[in-house]
N, C-alpha and C positions, 0 to 999 in steps of 0.2 A: 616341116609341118608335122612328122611323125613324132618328133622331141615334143612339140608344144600340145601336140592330142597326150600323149604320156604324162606331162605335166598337167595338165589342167583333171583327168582321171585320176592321176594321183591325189592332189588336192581335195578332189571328192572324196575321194574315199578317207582320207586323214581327217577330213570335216565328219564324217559320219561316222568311225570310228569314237573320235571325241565327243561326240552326241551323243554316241549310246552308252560309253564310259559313265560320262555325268550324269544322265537319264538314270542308270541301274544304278550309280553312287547316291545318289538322290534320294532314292525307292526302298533304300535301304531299311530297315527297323532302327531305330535309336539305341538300341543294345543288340547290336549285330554281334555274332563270336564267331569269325573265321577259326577254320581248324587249318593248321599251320605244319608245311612240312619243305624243309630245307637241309639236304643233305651233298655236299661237296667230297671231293676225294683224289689222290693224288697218286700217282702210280709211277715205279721209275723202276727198270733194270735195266742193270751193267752187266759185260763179261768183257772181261780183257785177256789176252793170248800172249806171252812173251816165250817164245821158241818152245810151242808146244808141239811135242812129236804128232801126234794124231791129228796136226792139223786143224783148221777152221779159221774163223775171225772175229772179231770182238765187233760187240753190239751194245749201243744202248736206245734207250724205248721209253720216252717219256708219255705220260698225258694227266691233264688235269679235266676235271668233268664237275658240274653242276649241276642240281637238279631241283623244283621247286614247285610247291602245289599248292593255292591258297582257296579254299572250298568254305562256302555259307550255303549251307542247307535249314532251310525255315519250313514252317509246314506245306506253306504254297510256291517255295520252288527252290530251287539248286542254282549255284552261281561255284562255277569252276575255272578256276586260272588258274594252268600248269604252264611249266616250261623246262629247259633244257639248255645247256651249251658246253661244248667240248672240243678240246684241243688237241692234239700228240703227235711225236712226231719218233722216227725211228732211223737211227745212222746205223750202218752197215760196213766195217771196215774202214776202209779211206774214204769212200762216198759219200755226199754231201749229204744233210740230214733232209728226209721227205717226209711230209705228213702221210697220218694213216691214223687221225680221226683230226675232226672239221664240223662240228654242228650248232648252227640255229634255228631252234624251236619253240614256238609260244603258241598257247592256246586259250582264248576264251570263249567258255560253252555257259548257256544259261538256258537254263531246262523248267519252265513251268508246270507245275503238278496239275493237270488237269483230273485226272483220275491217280489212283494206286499203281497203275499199270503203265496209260499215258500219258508221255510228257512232251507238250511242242516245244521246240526248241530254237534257238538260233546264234550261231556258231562265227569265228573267226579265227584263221590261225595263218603263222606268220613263218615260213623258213627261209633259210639261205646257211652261207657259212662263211667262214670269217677272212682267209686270205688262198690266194691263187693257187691250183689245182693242174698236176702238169700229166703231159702223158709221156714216160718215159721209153727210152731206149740204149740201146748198150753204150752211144755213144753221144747222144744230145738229148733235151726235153724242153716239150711242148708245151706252153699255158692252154688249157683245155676250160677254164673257170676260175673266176673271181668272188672277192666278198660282191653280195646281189649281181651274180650274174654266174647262172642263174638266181631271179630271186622267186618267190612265192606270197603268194597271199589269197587264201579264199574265203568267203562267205556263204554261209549256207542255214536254210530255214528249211523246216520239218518237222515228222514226227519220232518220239523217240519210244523207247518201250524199255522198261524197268521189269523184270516177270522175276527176275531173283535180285538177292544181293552182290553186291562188286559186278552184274552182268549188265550192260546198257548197249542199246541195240536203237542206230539209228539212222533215220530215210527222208532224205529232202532234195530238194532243189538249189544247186549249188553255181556258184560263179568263182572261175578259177581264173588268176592273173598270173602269167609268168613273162619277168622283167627277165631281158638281157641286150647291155648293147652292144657286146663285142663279140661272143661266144656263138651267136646264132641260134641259143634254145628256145626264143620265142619266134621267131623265121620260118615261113610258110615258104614250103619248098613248091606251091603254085603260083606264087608272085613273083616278078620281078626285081622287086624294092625288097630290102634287108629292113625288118619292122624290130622292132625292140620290143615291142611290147603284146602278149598274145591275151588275147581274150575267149577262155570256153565257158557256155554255159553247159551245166548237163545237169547227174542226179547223183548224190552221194550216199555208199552207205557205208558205216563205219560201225563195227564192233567191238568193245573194251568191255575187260573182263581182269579181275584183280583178285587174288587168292593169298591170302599170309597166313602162315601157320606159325600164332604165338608173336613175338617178333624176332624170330631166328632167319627165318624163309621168308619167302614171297615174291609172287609169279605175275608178272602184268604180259599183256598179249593187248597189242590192238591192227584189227585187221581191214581195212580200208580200201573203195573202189570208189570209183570215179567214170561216168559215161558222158562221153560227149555226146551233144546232140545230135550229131554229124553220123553218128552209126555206130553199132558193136565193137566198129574197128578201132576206135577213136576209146579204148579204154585203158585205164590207169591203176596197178591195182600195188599195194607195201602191208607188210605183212611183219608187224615188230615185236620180237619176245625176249623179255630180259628176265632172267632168274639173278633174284639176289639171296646172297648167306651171307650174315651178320655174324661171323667167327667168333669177334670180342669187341669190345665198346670199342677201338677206333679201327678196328681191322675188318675188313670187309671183302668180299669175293663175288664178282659177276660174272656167268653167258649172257651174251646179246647173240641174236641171231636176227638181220633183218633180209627179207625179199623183195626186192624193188621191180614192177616191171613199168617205167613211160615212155611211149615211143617217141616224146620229141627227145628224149635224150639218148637211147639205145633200143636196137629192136630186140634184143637180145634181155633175158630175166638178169639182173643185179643181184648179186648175193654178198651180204657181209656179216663176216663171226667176227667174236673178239672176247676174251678172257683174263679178265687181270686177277689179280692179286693187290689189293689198295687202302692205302689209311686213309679215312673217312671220319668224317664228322659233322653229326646233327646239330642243328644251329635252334629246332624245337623239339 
């Protein structure tokens, strides 16, 4: 019964997703001009060791990353679809190769100009990652997560607030789904029943903030909480800042630094750094 309540939810929501697609593809202006941004990058180190006295081990580190932002800003409103996806994985000597990045991310925000200042809003975004996620040890490993398991998807309406440029500040009422049928991160540790599928309403608010100097640099930050209606306790809060330096036309250089803290996954705050060095290439 919990498969077939899952399926027939899902349904809904893919139904109404496609409705509001069409609806806002519809609504469009006849001489719409998306502003267009598509940048890809590939990233790869080697070190190999053949009887070196000081010791160590040879290492290699791949990843490949995407990223994509299709924005239509007219006078009476803003229509924003980004996204994201990323792969890498890192061998250590003899040991087998393990990932050490993993991301699906999709966003569509549309933001109506009600005034200069505000804008109502209403949101949906989509993550998960792509294959199984183990927890290791010296001597065996765990699958701990799958591609959609956990997965993600929420919806959200509100207000938004515009008070400068690249600053957007925003407050609503939000419904959060998280899919998982083998892993247990939608699993109500007061039920009996092993549920796949969890349902929170609460209130969201999310902060994005974008700063480029020229186009050498450029600083994106967005900071995001989540309250269930269940109580203070019930909160969720990711914290993402990525600095980029644009070296030379295909060489490029990033920090990410994210902060995760959700208690159906850990009670414990999440922290992830990463730093490459990568050839890159803008597609607009």
């Amino acid at each position: 019964m919990q498969n077939l309540n899952t399926t027939k939810i899902s349904q809904t929501q893919y139904s109404f997703f496609l409705f509001l697609f069409i609806s806002l593809t519809l609504s469009l202006p006849v001489h719409a001009t998306w502003k267009k941004e598509v940048v890809s990058s590939i990233n790869l180190n080697l070190t190999t060791l053949n009887n070196w006295a000081e010791g160590g081990e040879g290492a290699l580190t791949w990843n490949l990353k995407a990223s994509g932002k299709f924005e239509l800003d007219t006078t009476k409103y803003n229509w924003t679809n980004q996204g994201k996806i990323g792969y890498g994985q890192t061998k250590l000597g003899d040991d087998d190769f393990r990932k050490s990045l993993d991301e699906i991310f999709f966003e569509t925000l549309y933001r109506y100009k009600l005034t200069s200042l505000l804008n109502p809003y209403g949101s949906a975004t989509l993550q998960s990652q792509w294959t199984k996620g183990y927890k290791y040890t010296d001597t065996s490993k765990t699958p701990q997560s799958s591609f959609w398991d956990p997965g993600y998807l929420t919806q959200s309406v509100g207000m938004g607030l515009n008070p400068v440029e690249n600053l957007i500040l925003r407050l609503g009422f939000s419904l959060k789904q998280t899919f998982s049928e083998k892993y247990g991160f939608a699993d109500k540790a007061e039920t009996k029943k092993v549920e796949s599928l969890l349902i929170e309403p609460g209130l969201e608010s999310i902060s994005t903030y974008s700063l480029k100097f020229k186009t050498i640099l450029k600083y994106d930050t967005k900071f995001g909480v989540f309250v269930n209606f269940k109580g203070i306790e019930e909160i969720d809060a990711k914290w993402e800042n990525l600095f980029t330096a644009q070296l030379a036309k295909f060489l490029q250089f990033q920090f990410g630094l994210t902060m995760l803290y959700d208690v159906n996954q850990d009670k414990e705050t999440q922290i992830k750094q990463d730093m490459s060095l990568a050839l890159s290439y803008s597609f607009f």
